[in-house]
C-alpha positions as CSV (number, residue, x, y, z in Angstrom):
1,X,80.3,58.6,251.8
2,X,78.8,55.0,252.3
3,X,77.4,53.6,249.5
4,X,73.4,53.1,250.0
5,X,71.8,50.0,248.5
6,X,68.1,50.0,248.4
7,X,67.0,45.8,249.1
8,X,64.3,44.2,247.1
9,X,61.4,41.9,248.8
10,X,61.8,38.4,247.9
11,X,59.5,36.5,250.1
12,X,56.9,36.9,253.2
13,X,54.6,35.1,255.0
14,X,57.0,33.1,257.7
15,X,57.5,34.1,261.6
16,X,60.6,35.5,262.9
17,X,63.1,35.1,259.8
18,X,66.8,34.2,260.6
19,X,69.8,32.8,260.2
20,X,70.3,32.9,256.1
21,X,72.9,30.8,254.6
22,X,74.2,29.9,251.0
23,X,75.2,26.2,250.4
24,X,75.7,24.1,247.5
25,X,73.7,26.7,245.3
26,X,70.8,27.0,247.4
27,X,69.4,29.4,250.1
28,X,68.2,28.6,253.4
29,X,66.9,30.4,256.4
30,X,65.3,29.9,259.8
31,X,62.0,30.2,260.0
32,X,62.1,30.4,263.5
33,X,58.8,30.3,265.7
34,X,57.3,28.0,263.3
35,X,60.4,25.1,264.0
36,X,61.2,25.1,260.3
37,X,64.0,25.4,257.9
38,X,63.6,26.8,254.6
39,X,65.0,27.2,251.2
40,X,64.3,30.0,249.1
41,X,64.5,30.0,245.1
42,X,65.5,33.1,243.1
43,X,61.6,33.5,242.2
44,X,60.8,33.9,246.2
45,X,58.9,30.4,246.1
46,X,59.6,28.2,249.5
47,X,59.8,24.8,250.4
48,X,60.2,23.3,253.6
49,X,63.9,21.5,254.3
50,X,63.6,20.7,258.2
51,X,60.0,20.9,259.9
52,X,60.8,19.9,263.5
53,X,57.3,21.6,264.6
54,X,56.1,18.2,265.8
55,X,59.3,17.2,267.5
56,X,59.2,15.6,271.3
57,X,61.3,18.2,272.8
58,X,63.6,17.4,275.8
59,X,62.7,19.2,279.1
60,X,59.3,20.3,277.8
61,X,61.2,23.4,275.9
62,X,59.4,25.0,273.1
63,X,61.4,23.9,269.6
64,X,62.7,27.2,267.9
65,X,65.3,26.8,265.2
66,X,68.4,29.3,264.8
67,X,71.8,29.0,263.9
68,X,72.6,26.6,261.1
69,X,75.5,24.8,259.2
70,X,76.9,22.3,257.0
71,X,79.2,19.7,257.9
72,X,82.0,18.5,255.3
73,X,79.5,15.5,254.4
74,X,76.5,17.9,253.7
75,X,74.5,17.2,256.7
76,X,73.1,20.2,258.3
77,X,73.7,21.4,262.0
78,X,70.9,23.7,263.4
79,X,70.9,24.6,267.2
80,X,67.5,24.4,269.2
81,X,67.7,27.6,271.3
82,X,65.7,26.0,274.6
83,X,66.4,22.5,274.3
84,X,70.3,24.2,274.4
85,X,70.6,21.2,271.8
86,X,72.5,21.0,268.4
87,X,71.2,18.6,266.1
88,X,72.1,17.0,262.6
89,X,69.8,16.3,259.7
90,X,71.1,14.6,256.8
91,X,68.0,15.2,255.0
92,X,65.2,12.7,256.2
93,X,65.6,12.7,260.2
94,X,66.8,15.2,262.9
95,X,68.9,13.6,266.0
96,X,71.1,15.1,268.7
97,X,74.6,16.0,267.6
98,X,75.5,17.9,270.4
99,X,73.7,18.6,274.1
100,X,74.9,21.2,275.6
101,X,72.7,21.6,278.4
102,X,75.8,21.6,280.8
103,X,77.5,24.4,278.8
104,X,75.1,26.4,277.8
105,X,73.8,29.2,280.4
106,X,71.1,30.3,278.9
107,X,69.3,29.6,274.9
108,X,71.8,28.9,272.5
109,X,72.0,31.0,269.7
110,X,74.0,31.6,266.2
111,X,76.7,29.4,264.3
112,X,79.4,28.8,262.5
113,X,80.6,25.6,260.9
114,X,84.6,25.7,259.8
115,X,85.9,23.8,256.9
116,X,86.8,20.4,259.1
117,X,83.2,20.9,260.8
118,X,83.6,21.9,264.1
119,X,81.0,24.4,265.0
120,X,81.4,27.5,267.1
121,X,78.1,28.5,268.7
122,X,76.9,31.5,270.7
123,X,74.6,31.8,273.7
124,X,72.7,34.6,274.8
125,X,73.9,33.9,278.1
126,X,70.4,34.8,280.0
127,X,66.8,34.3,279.0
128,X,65.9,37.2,277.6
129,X,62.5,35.8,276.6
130,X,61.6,36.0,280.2
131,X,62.9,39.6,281.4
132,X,66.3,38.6,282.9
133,X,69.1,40.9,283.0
134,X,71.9,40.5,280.1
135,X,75.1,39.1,281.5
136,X,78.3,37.8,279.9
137,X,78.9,33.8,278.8
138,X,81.4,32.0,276.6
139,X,81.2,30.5,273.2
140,X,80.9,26.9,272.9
141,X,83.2,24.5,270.8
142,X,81.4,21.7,269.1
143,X,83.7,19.3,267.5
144,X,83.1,16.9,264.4
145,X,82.5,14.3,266.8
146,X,79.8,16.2,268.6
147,X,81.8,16.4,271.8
148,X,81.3,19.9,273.2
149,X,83.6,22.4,275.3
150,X,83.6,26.0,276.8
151,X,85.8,28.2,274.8
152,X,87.6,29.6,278.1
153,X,90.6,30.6,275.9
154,X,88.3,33.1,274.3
155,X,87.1,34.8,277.5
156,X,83.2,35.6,277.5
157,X,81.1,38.0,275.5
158,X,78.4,40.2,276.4
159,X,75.2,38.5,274.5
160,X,77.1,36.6,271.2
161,X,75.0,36.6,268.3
162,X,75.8,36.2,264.5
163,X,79.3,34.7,264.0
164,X,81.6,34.0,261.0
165,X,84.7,32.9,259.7
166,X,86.7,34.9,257.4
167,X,87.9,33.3,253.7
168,X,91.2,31.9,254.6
169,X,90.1,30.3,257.7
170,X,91.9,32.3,260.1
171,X,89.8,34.5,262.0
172,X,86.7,34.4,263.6
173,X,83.9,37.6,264.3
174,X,81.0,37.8,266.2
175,X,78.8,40.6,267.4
176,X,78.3,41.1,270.8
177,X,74.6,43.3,271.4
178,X,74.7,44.4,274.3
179,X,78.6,45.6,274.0
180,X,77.8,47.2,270.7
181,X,81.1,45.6,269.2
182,X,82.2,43.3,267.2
183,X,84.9,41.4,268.2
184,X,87.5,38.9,266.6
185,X,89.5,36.0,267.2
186,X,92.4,34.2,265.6
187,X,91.9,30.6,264.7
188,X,94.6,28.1,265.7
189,X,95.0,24.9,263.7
190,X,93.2,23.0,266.5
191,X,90.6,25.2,267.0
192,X,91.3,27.3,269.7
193,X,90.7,30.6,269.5
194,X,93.2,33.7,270.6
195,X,94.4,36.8,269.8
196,X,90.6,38.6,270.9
197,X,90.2,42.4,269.7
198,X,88.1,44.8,269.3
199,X,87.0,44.4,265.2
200,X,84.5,47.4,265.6
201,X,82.3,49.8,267.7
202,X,79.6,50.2,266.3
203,X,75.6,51.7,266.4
204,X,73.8,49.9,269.9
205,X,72.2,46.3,269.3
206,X,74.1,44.6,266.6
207,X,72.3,41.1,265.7
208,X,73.3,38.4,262.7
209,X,76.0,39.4,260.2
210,X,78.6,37.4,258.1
211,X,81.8,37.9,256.5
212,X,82.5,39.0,252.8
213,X,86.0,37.8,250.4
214,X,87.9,41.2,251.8
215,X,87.4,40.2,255.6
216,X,84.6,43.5,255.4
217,X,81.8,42.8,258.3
218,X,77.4,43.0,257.2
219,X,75.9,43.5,260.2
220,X,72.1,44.2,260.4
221,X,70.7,46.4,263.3
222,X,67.2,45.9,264.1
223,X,66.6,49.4,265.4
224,X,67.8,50.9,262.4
225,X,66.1,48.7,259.8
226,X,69.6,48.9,258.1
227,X,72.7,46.0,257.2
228,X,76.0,48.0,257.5
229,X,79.4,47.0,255.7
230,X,81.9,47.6,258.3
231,X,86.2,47.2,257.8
232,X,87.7,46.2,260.8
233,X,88.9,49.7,262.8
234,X,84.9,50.8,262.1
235,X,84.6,52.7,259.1
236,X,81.2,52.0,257.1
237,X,81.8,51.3,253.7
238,X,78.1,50.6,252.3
239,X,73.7,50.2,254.0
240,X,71.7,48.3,252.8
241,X,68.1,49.3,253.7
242,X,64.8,48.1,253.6
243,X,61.9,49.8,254.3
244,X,60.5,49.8,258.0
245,X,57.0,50.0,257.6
246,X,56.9,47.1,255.3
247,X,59.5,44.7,256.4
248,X,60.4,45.7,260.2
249,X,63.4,45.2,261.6
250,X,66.6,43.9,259.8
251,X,68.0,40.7,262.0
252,X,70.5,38.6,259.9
253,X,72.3,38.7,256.3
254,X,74.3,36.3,254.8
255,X,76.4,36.5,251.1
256,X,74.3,34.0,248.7
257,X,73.9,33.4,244.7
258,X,76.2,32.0,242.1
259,X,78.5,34.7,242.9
260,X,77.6,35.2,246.4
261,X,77.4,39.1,245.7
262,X,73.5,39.1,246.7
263,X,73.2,39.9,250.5
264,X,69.9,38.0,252.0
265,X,68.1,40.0,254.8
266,X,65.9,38.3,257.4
267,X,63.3,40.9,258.1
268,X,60.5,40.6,261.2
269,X,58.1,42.5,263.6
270,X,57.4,40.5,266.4
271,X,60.3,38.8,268.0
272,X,58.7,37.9,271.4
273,X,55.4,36.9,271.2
274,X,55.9,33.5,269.5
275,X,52.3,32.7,268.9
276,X,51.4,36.0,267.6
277,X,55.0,35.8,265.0
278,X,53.5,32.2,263.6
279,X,50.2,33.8,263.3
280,X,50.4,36.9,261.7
281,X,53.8,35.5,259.1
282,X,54.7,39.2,258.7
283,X,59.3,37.6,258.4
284,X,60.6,38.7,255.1
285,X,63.2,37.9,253.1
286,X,65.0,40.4,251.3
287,X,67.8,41.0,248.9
288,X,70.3,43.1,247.5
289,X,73.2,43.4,245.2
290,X,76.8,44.3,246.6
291,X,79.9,45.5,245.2
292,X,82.1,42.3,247.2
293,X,81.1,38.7,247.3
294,X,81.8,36.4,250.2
295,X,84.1,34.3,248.4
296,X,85.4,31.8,251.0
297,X,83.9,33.3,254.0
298,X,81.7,31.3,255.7
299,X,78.6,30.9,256.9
């Protein structure tokens, strides 16, 4: 029998929450719909780390934040879904690191940052935002430099979302929604990825997740307003829930704290109408404590 965690609310009051990572003994999140990036202390109290709400964005594309990550110097990577943009902040401006407007088939959408910083993002692949039909597309490479590749070797996925890399460097998960899987790579020393398999089947829509110290999946299902721990092959090992009336759906969870044995869950209700999200700030944050900390594993 799974163990059953009951999460804790930490914080409300933002849009579409997602995207939570742990760096340098601090917590940050996406605060998506309202272009910010925030960080979270252990009392639930907020501050804003990138507000790119006022940004001149390229093609006349609305600015929504997601996937973030730290390069080896501290400065933080954060992709702008429909500008198909990565940018770097080092703290007092936002530029272009990466445009991958000629790579990218549709939004862009989660990342990861490996130890050398070279960034692996996903793409939904189709805009989902305006009815399209789900089809497959590639991840994308991003290397320190900020020159950009398709990750052919890696063959496409079906809608990638949350991605991570596992404590010793050496593999690389991601979910793919509308496959109900997640699948795994091995990392080569250069970066390119092989060795793809099936890590899990798993319950339909699978969204963010990340990667604990025994290689063990989290991976939240909006439906289900759960965060499953999964060992490769499938079996569940531990849910952690939150309660649907009061937080929504579960999108994302990532391995924080001094110990990195609290699991952050973004939490939301309105994931399409970006107005209404900003508006109403029903995105949660919530937390819980679990048996296995992330250790290494990154985001």
């Amino acid at each position: 029998m799974a163990d059953d965690i009951p999460a804790s609310r930490l914080a409300g009051g933002f849009s579409w929450t997602e995207c939570p990572r742990w760096h340098d003994g601090r917590f940050y999140f996406s605060d998506m719909y309202n272009a910010r990036v925030l960080t979270l202390d252990d009392a639930g109290k907020a501050e804003t780390y990138l507000d790119l709400s006022g940004r001149d964005a390229v093609d006349g594309q609305r600015i929504v934040l997601v996937g973030t990550g730290f390069l080896p110097d501290g400065r933080m990577l954060v992709n702008s879904m429909f500008e198909r943009l990565v940018l770097v902040h080092d703290g007092t401006s936002a530029r272009v690191h990466a445009d991958l407007r000629e790579l990218a088939a549709g939004p862009i959408n989660d990342m990861v940052v490996d130890a050398d910083g070279r960034a692996y993002v996903t793409q939904l692949g189709f805009d989902l935002y305006a009815g399209e039909e789900p089809k497959e597309s590639p991840l994308i490479v991003v290397e320190p430099d900020g020159t950009a590749r398709i990750a052919a070797e890696a063959g496409p996925l079906m809608c990638g979302n949350g991605i991570a890399i596992s404590a010793d460097g050496r593999t690389l998960v991601t979910a793919e929604v509308f496959a109900d899987r997640i699948t795994a790579f091995d990392i080569a020393a250069d970066g390119t990825l092989g060795g793809r398999r099936v890590f899990a089947e798993i319950p339909p829509i699978p969204d963010g997740l990340c990667l604990d110290g025994e290689g063990a999946v989290w991976v939240a299902f909006p439906a289900g307003g759960e965060v499953l721990r999964v060992r490769e092959g499938g079996e569940v090992l531990a849910k952690v829930t939150a309660p649907q009336a009061e937080a929504g759906s579960t999108t994302a969870c990532g391995l924080g704290g001094d110990d990195r044995r609290t699991l952050y869950v973004c939490c939301g209700f309105e994931v399409m109408d970006f107005d209404k999200s900003s508006k109403e700030g029903q995105g949660s944050i919530w937390t819980a404590r679990v048996p296995v900390s992330g250790g290494a594993a990154r985001p």
